[in-house]
C-alpha positions in Angstrom: -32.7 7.2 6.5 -30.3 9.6 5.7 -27.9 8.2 7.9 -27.9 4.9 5.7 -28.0 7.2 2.4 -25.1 8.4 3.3 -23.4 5.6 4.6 -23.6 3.5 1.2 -22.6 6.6 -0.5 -19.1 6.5 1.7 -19.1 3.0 0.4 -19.6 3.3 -3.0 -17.2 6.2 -3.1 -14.1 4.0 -1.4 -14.9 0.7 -3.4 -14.7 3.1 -6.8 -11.3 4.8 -6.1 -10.7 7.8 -7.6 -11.6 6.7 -11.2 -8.3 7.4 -12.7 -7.2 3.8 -12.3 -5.5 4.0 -9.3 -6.5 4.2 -5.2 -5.9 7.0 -3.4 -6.1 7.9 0.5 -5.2 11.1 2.3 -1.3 10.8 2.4 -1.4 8.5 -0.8 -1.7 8.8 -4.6 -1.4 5.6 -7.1 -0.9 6.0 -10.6 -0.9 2.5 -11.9 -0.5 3.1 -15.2 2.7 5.1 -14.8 3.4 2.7 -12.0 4.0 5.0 -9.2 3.1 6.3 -6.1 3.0 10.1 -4.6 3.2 10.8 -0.7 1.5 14.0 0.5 1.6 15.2 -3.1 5.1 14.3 -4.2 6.1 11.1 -6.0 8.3 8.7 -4.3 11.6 7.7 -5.7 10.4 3.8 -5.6 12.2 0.2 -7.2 10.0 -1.9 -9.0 9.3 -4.3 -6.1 8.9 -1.2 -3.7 6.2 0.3 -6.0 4.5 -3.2 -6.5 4.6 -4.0 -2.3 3.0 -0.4 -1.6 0.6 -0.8 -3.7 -0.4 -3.7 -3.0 -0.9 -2.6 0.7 -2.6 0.6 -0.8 -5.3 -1.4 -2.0 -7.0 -2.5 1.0 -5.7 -0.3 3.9 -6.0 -2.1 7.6 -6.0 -5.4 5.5 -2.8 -7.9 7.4 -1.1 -9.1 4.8 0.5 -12.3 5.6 4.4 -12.7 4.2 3.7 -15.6 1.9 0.5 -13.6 0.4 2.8 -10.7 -0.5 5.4 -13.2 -1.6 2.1 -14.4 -4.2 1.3 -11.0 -5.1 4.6 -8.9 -5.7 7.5 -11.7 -6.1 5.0 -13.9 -8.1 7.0 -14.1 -11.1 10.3 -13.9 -9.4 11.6 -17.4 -9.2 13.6 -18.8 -6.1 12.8 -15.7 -3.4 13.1 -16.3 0.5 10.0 -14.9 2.3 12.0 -12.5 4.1 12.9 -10.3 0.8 9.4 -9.0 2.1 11.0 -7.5 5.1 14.1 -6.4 3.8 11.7 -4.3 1.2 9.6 -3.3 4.1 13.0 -2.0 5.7 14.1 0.0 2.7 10.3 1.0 1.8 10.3 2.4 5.4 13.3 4.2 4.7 12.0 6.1 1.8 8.6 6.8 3.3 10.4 8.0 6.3 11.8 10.7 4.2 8.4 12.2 3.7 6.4 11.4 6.8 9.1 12.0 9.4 5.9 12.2 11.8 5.0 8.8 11.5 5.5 4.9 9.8 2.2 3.9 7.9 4.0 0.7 7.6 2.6 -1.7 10.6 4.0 -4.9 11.6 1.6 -7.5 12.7 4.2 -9.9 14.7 3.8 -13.5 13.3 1.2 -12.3 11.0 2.6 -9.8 8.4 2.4 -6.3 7.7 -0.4 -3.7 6.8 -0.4 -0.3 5.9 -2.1 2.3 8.8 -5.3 3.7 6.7 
């Protein structure tokens, strides 16, 4: 019993966020509302389509994200955009994230599939 207890508690806790609006993981920190995102504690230097792309990986880490469904959720209002804007974002996202995780790319490609972000 208390192993269920606490397993819909570890449930609850990750479908609420942190309550301020935004998601938050061990590496990450969204503020949505000032539209950005920190990286073990110190905010990223991030373009609008950069924020809006690594937060919407944020939201549901693990989750493949194919390039036409990022294309719908980030470039949605940007008129005529090729799908592979997505990976020269991913490229320059990349670049800045490497900057504060030398260690490691939370970026994954999914070959024919899309990308994801490494929860």
């Amino acid at each position: 019993m208390r192993e269920l207890v606490a397993r819909v508690r570890a449930i609850l806790r990750r479908a609420r966020g942190n309550g301020h609006g935004g998601a938050e993981s061990s590496l990450f920190q969204v503020d949505r509302e000032g539209m950005r995102i920190a990286c073990k504690g110190r905010w990223l230097n991030l373009a609008r389509y950069e924020y809006l792309l690594l937060a919407c990986l944020l939201e549901r880490p693990g989750r493949v994200y194919s390039r036409a469904a990022l294309m719908d959720k980030v470039w949605r209002d940007a008129g005529e955009t090729e799908e592979r804007t997505v990976d020269t974002h991913v490229k320059t996202l990349r670049a800045k994230l490497r900057a504060a995780l030398p260690e490691r790319d939370p970026i994954v490609t999914h070959r024919g599939l899309g990308y994801s972000i490494d929860p």
